[in-house]
C-alpha positions in Angstrom: -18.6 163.5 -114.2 -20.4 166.1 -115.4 -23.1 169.1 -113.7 -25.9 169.5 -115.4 -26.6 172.8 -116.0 -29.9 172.6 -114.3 -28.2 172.0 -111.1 -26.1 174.7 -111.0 -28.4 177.0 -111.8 -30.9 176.4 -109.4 -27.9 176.5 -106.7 -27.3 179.9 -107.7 -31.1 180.6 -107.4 -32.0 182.4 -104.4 -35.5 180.9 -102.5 -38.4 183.1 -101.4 -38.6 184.3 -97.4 -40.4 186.1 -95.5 -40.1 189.7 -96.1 -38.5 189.9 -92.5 -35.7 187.6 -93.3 -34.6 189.1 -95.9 -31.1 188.2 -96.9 -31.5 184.9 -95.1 -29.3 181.5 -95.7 -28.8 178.8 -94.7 -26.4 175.6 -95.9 -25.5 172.0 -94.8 -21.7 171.4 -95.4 -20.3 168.3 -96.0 -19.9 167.5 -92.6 -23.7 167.9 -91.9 -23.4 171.1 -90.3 -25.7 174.1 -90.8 -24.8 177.1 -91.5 -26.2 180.4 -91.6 -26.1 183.9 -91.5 -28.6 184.4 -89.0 -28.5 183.9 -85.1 -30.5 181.1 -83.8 -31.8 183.5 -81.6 -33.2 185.7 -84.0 -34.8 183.1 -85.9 -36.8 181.5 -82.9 -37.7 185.0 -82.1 -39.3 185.3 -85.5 -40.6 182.3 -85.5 -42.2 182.8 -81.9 -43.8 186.3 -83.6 -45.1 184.4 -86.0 -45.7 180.7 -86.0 -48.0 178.7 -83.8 -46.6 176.0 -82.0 -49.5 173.1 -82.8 -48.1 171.3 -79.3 -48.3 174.7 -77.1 -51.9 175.4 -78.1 -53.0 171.7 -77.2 -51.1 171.7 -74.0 -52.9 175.3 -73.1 -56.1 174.0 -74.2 -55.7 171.4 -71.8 -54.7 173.3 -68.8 -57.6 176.2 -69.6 -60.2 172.8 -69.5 -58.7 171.7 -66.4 -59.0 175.0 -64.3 -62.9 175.2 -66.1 -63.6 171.6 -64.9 -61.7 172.6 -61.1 -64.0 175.6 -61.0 -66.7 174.1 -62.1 -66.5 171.6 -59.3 -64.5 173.0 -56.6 -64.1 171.3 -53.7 -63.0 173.0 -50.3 -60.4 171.1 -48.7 -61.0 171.3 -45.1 -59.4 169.5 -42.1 -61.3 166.1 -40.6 -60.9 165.1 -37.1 -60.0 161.2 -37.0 -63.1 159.5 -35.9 -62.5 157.6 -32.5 -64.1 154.2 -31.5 -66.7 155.8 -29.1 -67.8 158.1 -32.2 -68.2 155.1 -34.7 -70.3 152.9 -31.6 -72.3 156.1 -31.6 -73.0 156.1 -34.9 -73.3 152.5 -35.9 -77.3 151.4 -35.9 -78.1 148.5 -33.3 -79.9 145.8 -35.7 -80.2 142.3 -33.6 -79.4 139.4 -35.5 -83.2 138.4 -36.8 -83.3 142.2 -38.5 -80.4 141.5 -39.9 -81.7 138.0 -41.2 -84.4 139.5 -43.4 -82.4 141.4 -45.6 -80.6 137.9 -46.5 -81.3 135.3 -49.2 -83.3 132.4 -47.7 -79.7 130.1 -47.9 -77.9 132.6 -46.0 -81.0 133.0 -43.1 -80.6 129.1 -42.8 -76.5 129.5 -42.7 -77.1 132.4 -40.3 -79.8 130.5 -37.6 -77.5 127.6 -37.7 -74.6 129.8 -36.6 -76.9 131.7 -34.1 -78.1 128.1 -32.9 -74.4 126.9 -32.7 -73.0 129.8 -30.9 -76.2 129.4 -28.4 -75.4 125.2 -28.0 -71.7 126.0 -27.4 -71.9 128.6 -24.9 -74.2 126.6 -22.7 -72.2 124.0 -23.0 -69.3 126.1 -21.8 -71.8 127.5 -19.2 -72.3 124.0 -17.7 -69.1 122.7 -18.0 -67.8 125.8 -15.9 -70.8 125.2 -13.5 -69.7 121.8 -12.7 -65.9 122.8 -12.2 -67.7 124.7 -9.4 
């Protein structure tokens, strides 16, 4: 088949860069391949001088929020001592059961007497009982 002449004519054409990379190309071969006549090295260094990576400035965004929001609400970390079983009887309120019967519905007062009243039944009952073993 035949080239157009447009195609090889814009081939030939050379494309507009930066004034820093002058003399800069770069082709795919026909194995897929780039090639270039630069170092990869110096193009990321150019293009760390001057382009800015979109992901880089959220991911610093982020941090700089998150050491804002860590001094805005520092807290110091400081060593507890475990709380022992004498300190927590210390520091429980004593509320008898009736005190503790006001705060509930009028259902759960009921459910609560009737408990009280069965717990009172049954240990006179094992109160007897163990009186007439005796």
């Amino acid at each position: 088949m035949a080239k157009n002449k447009k195609d090889s004519d814009s081939s030939k054409k050379k494309s507009r860069v930066h004034k820093d990379l002058e003399g800069f190309e770069i082709k795919v071969n026909e194995h897929g391949e780039i090639i270039s006549n630069y170092s990869i090295d110096k193009i990321n260094d150019f293009l760390n001088q001057n382009v800015e990576d979109k992901k880089l400035v959220k991911r610093d965004a982020a941090e700089k929020a998150k050491r804002e929001e860590e001094e805005d609400y520092h807290v110091e970390e400081t060593e507890e001592a475990e709380e022992t079983d004498e300190d927590f009887v210390r520091n429980t309120t004593s509320t008898s059961d009736d005190e503790e019967e006001e705060n509930l519905p009028k259902e759960s007062r009921k459910k609560a007497r009737h408990q009280r009243m069965t717990k009172k039944i049954s240990s006179t009952k094992a109160a007897t009982e163990q009186k007439r073993q005796t």
